[in-house]
C-alpha atoms as one frame of an Amber mdcrd trajectory, in Angstrom:
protein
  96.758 116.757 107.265  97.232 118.433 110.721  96.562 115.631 114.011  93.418
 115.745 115.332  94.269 113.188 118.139  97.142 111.408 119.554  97.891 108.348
 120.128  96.324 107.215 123.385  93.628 110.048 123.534  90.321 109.694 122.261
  88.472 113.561 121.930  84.935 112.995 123.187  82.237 111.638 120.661  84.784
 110.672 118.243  84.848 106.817 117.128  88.025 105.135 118.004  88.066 103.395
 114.580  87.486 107.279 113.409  90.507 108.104 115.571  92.366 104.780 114.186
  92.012 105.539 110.655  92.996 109.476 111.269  96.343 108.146 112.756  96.659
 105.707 110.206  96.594 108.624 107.413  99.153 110.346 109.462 101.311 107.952
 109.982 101.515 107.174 106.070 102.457 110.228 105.581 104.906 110.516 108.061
 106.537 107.114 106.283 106.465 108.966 102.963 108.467 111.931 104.726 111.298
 109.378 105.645 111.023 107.643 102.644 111.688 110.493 100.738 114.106 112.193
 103.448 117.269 110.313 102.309 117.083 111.194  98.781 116.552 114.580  99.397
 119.373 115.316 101.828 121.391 113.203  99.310 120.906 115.486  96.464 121.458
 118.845  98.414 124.404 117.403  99.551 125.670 116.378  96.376 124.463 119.711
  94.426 126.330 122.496  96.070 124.898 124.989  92.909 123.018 127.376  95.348
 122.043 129.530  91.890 119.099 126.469  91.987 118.361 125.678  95.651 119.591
 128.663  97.882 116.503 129.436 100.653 115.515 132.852  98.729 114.825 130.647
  95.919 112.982 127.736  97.423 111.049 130.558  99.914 109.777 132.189  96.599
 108.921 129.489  95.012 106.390 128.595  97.500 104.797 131.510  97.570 104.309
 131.625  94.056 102.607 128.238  94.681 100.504 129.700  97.774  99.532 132.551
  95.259  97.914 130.624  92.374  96.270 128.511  94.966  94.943 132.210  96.583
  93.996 133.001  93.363  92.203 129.709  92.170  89.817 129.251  95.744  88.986
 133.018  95.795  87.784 132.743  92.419  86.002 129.650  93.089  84.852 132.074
  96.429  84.003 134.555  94.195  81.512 132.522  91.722  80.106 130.521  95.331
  79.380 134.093  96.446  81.108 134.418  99.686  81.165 137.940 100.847  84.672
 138.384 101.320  85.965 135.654  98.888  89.431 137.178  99.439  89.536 136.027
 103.019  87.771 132.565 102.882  90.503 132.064 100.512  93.543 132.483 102.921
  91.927 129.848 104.882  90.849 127.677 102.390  94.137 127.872 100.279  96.903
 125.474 102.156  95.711 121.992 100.979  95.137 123.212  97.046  99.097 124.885
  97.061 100.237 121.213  98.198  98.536 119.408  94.883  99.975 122.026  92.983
 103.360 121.877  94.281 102.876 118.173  92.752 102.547 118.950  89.268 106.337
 118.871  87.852 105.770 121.276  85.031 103.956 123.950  87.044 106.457 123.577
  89.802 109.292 123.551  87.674 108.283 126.813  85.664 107.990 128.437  88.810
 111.391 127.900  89.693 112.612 128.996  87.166 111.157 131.913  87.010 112.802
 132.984  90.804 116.081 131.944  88.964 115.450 133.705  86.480 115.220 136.987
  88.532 117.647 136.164  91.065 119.856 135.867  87.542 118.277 139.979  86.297
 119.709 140.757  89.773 122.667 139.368  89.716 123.319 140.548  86.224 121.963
 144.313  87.573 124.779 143.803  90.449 127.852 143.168  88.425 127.205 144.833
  85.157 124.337 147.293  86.168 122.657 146.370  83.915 118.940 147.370  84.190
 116.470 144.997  85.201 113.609 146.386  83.097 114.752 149.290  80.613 118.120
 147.189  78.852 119.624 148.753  75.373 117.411 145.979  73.425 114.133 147.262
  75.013 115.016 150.725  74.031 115.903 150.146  70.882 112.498 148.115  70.539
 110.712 151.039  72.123 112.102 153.377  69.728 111.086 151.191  66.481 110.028
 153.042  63.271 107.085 150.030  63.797 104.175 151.407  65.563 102.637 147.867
  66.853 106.394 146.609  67.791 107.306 150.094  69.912 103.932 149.375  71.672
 104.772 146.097  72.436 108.010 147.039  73.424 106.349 149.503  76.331 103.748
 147.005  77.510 107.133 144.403  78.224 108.530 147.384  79.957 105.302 147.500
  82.500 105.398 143.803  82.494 109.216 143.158  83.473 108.255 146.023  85.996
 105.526 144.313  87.396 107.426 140.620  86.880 110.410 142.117  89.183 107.580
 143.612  91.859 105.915 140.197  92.082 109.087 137.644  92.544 110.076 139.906
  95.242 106.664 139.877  96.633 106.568 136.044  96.215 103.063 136.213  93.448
 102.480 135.363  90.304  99.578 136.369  88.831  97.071 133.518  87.145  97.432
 135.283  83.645 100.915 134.951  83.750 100.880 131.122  83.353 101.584 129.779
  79.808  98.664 128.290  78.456  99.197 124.762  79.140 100.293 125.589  82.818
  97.001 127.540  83.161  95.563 124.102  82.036  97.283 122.547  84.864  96.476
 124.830  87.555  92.508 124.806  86.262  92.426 120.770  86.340  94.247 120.678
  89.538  91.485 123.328  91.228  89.001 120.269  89.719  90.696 117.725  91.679
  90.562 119.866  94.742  86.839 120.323  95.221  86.477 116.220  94.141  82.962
 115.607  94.559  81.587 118.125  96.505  78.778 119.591  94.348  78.874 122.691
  95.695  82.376 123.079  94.871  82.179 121.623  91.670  79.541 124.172  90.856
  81.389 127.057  91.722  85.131 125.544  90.505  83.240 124.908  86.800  81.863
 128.603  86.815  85.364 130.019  88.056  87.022 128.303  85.560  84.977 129.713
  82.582  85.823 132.757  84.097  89.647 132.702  84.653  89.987 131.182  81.311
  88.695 134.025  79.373  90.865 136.420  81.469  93.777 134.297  80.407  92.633
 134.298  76.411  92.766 138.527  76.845  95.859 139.109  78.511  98.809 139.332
  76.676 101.790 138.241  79.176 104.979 139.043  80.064 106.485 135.956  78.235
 103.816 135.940  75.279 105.361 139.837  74.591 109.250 138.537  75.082 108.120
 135.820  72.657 106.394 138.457  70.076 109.458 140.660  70.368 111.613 137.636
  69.105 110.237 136.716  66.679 109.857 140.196  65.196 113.714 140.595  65.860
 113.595 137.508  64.014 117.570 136.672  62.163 119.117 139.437  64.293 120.945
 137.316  66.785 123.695 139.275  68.009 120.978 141.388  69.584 119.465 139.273
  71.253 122.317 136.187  72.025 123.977 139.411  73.476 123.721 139.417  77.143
 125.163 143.075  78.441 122.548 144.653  75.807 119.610 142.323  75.964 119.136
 141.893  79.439 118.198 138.588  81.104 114.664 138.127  79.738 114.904 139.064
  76.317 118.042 137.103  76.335 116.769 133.856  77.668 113.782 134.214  75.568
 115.793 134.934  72.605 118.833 131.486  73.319 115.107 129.210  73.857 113.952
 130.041  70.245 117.332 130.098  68.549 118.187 126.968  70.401 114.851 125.356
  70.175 115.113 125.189  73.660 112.199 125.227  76.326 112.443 128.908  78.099
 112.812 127.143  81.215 115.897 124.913  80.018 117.426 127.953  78.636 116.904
 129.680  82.436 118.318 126.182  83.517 121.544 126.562  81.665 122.587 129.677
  83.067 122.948 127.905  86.430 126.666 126.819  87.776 125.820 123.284  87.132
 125.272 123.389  84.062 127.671 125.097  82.012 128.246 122.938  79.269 124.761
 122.751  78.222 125.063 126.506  78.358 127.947 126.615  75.787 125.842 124.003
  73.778 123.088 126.313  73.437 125.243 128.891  72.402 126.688 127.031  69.576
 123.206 125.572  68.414 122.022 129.415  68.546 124.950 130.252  66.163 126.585
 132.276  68.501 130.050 133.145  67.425 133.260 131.643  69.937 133.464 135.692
  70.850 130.198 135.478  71.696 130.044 132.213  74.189 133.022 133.864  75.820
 131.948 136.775  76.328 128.486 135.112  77.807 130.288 133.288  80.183 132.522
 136.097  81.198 129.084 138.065  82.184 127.557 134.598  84.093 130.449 132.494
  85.236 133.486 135.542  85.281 135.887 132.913  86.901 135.306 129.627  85.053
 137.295 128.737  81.387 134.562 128.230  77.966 134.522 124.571  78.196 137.107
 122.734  76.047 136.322 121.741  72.755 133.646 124.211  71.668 135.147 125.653
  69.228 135.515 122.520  67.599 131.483 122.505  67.169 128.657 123.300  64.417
 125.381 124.264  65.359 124.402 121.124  64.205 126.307 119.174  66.104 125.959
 121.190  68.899 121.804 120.899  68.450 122.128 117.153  68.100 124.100 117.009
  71.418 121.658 118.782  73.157 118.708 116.446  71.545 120.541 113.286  72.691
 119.794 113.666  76.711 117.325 112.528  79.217 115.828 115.852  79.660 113.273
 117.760  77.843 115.052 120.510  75.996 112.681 121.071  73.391 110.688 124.412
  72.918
């Protein structure tokens, strides 16, 4: 919350117990903020992988967060019937992009999803490769199956719009898996609190952002589609220089039984074994995981040992750590 009054000024007509209790809130916060200083600075010191935390990343990651709050108050504006419910929400917005910056999985897609396209980019850079119109998306496009080819253009307009949006810092509501629409719906809930008026208009809003969301078909619900049609072909999908980043990524998640966002993960400098794990449990062949790192990580050696590893093995490695890697 922003300081109304400082200590040893009282603003005219306000309590002092008011004032006491105002700079009591602030000053727990600003305890949190050292509180939580030192283990910050400790772990950007200690990870150097700026692939994760370089200030492109972080800066789009909060506007994607300052977006779905935009989004969530101007529909709530929208069903309160404020005239210019687009405007009321860029006042209104600050306080709701702070709870949602608090909910892990929401904040943790989103970050991935800037790596994910500072990775397209990257990949667009040093292999020029395209970053919406690969080899596997033509191919797709160019399927003998009607419903498949149009699936395969409606990606194309999506990874268009996907690339448009990062840059821009937005991510549209509808883009949200499911359960992280959930999250960003309950979290608008907790932001009005008790306020009926806001209530009102948050429970009306949500009926009406949730049957938006049951109508669209997303950018990752087509990636996930087009995968599963592929279905046993692997090498066109585990292959990076002719999938592209998103089909790819898609495509190592559901052959790895990986969450998306893990597979994103592993294509980060700090975590290259778990990368050539996921290979392995994919059934990519050693040729394969080289030539996968050669594309990501041109100057760093296939970690030892890998070819040494089943799929199975390789899964049950990946199983047996802290983190959530499942799909």
């Amino acid at each position: 919350m922003a300081m109304t009054a400082s200590a040893g000024t009282t603003t005219a007509g306000t309590d002092p117990e008011t004032i006491e209790g105002l700079l009591r809130q602030d000053l727990f916060h600003a305890d949190q903020a050292m509180l939580h200083m030192g283990p910050i600075l400790r772990h950007l010191l200690q990870n150097d992988d700026r692939s994760i935390f370089s200030d492109e990343i972080i800066a789009r990651v909060r506007g994607m967060l300052a977006d779905v709050a935009r989004q969530l108050v101007q529909a709530m504006g929208e069903a309160a019937g404020h005239a210019d419910a687009a405007a009321w929400a860029r006042e209104a917005g600050p306080g709701l992009a702070e709870m949602l910056a608090a909910r892990q999985p929401l904040l943790y897609h989103l970050h991935m999803l800037a790596v994910e396209w500072q990775l397209t980019e990257k990949l667009h850079g040093s292999l020029g490769i395209d970053p919406v119109l690969t080899p596997l998306l033509q191919d797709v496009i160019a399927s003998a199956d009607p419903d498949l080819a149009a699936r395969g253009m409606n990606l194309l307009a999506a990874q268009a719009r996907f690339g448009q949006q990062v840059r821009r810092m937005q991510i549209p509501l509808a883009e949200l898996p499911t359960s992280l629409h959930e999250i960003a719906l309950a979290t608008m809930q907790t932001y009005v609190g008790e306020d009926a008026a806001g209530k009102a208009a948050a429970e009306m809003s949500e009926i009406t952002l949730r049957q938006r969301r049951a109508v669209a078909a997303s950018r990752l619900d087509l990636l996930n589609h087009i995968i599963s049609v592929l279905g046993p072909d692997r090498s066109a999908m585990l292959k990076l220089d002719h999938a592209g980043a998103a089909l790819f990524l898609s495509g190592l998640a559901a052959n790895a039984g990986l969450a998306r966002e893990t597979a994103i993960m592993c294509t980060t400098e700090s975590q290259m074994p778990r990368l050539a794990l996921s290979l392995v449990a994919a059934n990519v062949r050693r040729e394969g995981v080289v030539a996968t790192f050669s594309a990501l990580h041109p100057d760093i050696a296939v970690p030892a040992g890998i070819k040494l590893l089943d799929p199975a093995r390789a899964t049950a490695l990946l199983a047996d750590t802290p983190m959530d890697m499942q799909a």
